[in-house]
C-alpha positions, 0 to 999 in steps of 0.5 A: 513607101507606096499609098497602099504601105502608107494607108496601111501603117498609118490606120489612125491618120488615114482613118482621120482623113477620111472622116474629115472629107466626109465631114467637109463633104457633108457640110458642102451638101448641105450648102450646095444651092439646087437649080433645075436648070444649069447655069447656061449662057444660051447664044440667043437674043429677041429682038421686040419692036412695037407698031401700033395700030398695025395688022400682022401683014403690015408688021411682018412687011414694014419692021420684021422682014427688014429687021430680018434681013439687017440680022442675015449680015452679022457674021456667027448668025446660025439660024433666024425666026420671027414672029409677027402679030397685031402691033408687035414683030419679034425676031429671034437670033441664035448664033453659034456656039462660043460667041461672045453675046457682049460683042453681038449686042453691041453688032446688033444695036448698031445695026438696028440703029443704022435701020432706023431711018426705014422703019416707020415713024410710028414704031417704038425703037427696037428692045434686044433681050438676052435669053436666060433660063434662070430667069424663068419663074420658079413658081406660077400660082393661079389665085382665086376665090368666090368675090367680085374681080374687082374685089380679088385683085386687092386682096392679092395685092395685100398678101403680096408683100409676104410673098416678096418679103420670103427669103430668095425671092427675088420678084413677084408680079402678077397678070390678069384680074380687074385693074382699077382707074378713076375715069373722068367723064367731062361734058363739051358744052360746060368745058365751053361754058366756062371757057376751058378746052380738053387740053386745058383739062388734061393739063391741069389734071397732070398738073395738080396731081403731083408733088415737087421737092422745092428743097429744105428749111433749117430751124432751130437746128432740125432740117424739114424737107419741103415740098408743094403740091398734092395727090389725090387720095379718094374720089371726093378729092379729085371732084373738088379740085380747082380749075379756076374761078367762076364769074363774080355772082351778083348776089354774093359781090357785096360785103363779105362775099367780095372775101370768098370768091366762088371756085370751078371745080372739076365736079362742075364740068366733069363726072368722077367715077372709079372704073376698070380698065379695059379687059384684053385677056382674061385668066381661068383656073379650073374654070374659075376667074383667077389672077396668076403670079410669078416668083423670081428667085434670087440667083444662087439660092436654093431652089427647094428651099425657097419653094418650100418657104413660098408654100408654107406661106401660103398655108399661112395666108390661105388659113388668114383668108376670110374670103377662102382664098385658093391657090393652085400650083401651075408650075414649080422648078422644085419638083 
């Protein structure tokens, strides 16, 4: 008896079967994830290398053009292009199709290895990356709103965590905007005064900025983790840090006074000022100062269903917003 006998004297089990592929096909859809792009394991690398200080000539002669030549002699290379600006050389590999990327890293981090030794001191060691289309951003959003730069970049730091607390969100980062810094201004002629140097003053900036675990203290069966040392938490701690004693005063050494001795402290020989760093680039969404962040998802979740929870929290953060934050959708996968 044939197929078509059999489907058609078993109508009941036939018919059975089907609904149960339907309903194991609806099922499997539903928890199928949804990528814009397949996954790929694209034979391409990037080879990044920093110089600083160097013009684009300099770079493209001293790092790029022998790296260039280094990477012509790895068998299975199909094509080579590179790209040299101020301070960094980028190379890019692409091999043929099937090579296996494990074993050509391997080659290449040999190869540059044995380079080494002809490029300049000054340069950083040479970065290899894989190309991988997944890790692109599943969504770019431009934030702005009507306050200070400053002032825009600590709020997005304060609604970020509800980003990265979304469910197949994998990472969030952010570019552009003010980044703050404390800036220490110190005056040469008090630093020479009480006999410190500008290399004094650095190392006991990083030193007494720190906390160093010195073990643990066991008593009355509880165990409490010790450490020594402090951070710096406003402004006015970092002023009053101490650099040492100043000079015996006259005045005071006697009685009690021998008891307190008199401190040097930062705010003697420095100005304390919270500032910004340096601007190198700046960031605008339709013609409006904007900070720009990215979100990663997880692999093999869901495109449209993370990028759907990503746009229903941010209706929730723009409605809390008291400063009528905006945001603007630069890109999306899900669409």
């Amino acid at each position: 008896m044939g197929l078509p006998e059999l489907a058609v004297s078993r109508k009941v089990t036939m018919t059975m079967f089907i609904v149960a592929a339907l309903i194991f096909g609806v099922i499997g859809l539903n928890r199928l994830g949804l990528e814009l792009l397949p996954d790929l394991n694209i034979p391409m690398m990037t080879i990044a290398t920093v110089y600083p200080l160097a013009n684009p000539e300099t770079v493209e002669i001293q790092i790029t053009n022998p790296i260039e030549q280094a990477m012509a002699k790895i068998p299975n290379v199909r094509k080579l292009e590179s790209i040299s600006t101020e301070n960094i050389s980028v190379v890019m590999v692409q091999f043929n199709w099937g090579t296996d990327l494990i074993k050509m890293v391997d080659q290449v981090r040999i190869s540059l290895d044995q380079l080494s030794y002809q490029l300049p001191e000054e340069s950083s060691k040479p970065v290899i990356m894989l190309v991988d289309p997944n890790q692109t951003p599943l969504m770019l959003l431009g934030v702005s709103a009507d306050v200070e730069p400053g002032e825009l970049a600590r709020l997005v730091e304060e609604f970020l965590p509800a980003l990265e607390r979304i469910p197949g969100v994998a990472a969030v980062s952010v570019s552009g905007g003010l980044q703050e810094e404390i800036k220490v201004t110190y005056y040469p002629e008090k630093l020479q005064q009480y006999g410190l140097t500008v290399d004094q003053l650095k190392l006991l900036l990083q030193a007494q900025n720190v906390v160093l675990p010195i073990g643990a203290i066991e008593r009355d069966d509880t165990r409490y983790l010790a450490t020594v040392g402090n951070r710096y938490k406003t402004i006015d701690d970092l002023q009053n840090m101490i650099l040492g004693e100043l000079d015996a005063d006259p005045a005071l050494n006697q009685g009690i006074g021998l008891l307190v001795p008199k401190m040097l402290r930062l705010h003697h020989v420095a100005d304390v000022e919270l500032g910004y760093k340096p601007v190198t680039g700046f960031s605008r969404v339709d013609n409006h100062p904007a900070m720009i962040i990215s979100i990663y998802k997880q692999a093999g979740s869901n495109t449209v269903e993370v990028a759907t929870a990503i746009h229903e929290a941010l209706e929730r953060i723009q409605q809390a917003s008291e400063e009528q934050l905006s945001f603007a959708v630069l890109q999306d996968q899900s669409f």
